[in-house]
C-alpha positions as CSV (number, residue, x, y, z in Angstrom):
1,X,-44.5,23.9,12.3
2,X,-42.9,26.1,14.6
3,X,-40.3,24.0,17.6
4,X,-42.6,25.5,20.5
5,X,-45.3,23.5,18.2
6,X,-43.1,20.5,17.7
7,X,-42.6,19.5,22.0
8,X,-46.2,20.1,22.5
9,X,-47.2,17.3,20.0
10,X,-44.7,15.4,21.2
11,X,-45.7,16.1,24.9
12,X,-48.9,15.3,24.1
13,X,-48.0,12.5,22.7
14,X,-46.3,10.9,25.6
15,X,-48.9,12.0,27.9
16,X,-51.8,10.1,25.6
17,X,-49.3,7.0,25.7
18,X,-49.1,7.7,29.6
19,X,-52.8,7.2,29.7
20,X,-53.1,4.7,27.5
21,X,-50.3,2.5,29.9
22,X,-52.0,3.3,32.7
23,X,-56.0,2.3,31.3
24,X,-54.0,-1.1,30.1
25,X,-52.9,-1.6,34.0
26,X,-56.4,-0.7,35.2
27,X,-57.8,-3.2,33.1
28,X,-55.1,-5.8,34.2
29,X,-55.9,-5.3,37.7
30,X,-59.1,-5.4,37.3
31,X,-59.3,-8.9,35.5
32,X,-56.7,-9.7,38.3
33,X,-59.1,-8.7,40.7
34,X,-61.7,-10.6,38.9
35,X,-59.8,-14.2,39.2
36,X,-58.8,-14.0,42.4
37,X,-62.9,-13.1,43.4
38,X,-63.3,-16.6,41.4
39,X,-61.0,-18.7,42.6
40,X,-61.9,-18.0,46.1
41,X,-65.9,-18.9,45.8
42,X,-66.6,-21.9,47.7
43,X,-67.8,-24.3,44.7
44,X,-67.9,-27.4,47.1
45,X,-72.0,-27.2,46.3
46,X,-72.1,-26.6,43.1
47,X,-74.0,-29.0,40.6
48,X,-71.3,-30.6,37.8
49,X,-72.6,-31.0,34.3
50,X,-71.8,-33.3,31.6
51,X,-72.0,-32.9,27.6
52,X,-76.0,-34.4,26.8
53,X,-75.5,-38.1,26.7
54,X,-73.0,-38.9,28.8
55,X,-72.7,-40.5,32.5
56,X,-71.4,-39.4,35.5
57,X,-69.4,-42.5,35.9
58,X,-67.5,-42.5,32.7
59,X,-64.7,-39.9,31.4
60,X,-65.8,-36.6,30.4
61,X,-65.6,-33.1,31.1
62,X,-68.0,-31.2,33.3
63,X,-68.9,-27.7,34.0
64,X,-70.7,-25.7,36.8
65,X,-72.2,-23.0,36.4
66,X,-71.1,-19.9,39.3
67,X,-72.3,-16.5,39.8
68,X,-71.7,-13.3,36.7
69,X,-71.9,-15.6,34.2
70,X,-68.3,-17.9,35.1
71,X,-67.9,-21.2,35.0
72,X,-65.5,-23.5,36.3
73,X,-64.7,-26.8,34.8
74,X,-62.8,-30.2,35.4
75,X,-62.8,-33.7,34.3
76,X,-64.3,-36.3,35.5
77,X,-60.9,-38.2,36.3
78,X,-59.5,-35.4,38.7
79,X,-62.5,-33.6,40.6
80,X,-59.7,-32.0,42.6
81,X,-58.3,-29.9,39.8
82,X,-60.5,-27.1,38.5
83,X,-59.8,-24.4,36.2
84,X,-62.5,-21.5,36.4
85,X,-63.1,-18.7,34.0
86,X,-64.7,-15.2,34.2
87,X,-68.2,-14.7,31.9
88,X,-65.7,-12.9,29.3
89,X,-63.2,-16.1,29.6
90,X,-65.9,-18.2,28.5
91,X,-67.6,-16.7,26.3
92,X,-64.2,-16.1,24.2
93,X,-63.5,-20.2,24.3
94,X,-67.0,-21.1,23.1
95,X,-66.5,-18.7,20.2
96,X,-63.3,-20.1,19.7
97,X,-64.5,-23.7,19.8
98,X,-67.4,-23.0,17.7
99,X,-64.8,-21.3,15.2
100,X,-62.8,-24.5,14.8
101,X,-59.9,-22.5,16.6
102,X,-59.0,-25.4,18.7
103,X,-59.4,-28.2,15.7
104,X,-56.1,-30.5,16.3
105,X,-54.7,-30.9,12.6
C-alpha cells in the first residue's frame, strides 16, 4: 500500500465516521422531536386504565392509551404526574418486564 493509498482509507474513514455522527444526531433529534410532539398532546380526555382486577379507588398504576401507539402512565396516588412514552419506548419496557429485566433481587 502505496501513502497516496494510505490518506484515502483514512479519509474515507473519517468521512464514514462523519456520517455515521451525523445519522446518530438525526436520529437524536428526531426522538427529541418525537417527545416533545408527546408531551404536548392534551391528554386531559383520555380514558385511564388499570391492571384487570383492580379499582379505581385503590393504588395502582394506570395507563392511557394516545395516538402512534404511545402511552402515558401515572399512578393512581398523583394524577398530576405523568410520564409518557413513544410506541418504541413502550414496547422496549414490556419486553423488558416480560424478560424479568426489572425483577428487584
Amino acid at each position: 500500500m502505496t501513502d497516496a493509498d494510505t490518506s484515502t482509507t483514512s479519509a474515507d474513514s473519517v468521512s464514514g465516521s462523519a456520517a455515521g455522527s451525523a445519522a446518530g444526531s438525526d436520529r437524536a433529534a428526531e426522538r427529541q422531536r418525537q417527545k416533545d410532539e408527546l408531551y404536548a398532546l392534551d391528554i386531559s380526555g383520555v380514558a385511564w386504565e388499570g391492571a384487570p382486577g383492580t379499582s379505581p379507588d385503590e393504588e395502582r398504576v394506570e395507563i392511557a392509551r394516545l395516538p402512534e401507539g404511545a402511552v402515558a402512565m401515572r399512578s393512581s396516588l398523583d394524577k398530576d404526574t405523568v410520564l409518557r412514552y413513544t410506541k418504541a419506548e413502550w414496547d422496549a419496557f414490556v419486553l423488558g418486564a416480560r424478560d424479568g429485566e426489572f425483577d428487584l433481587r
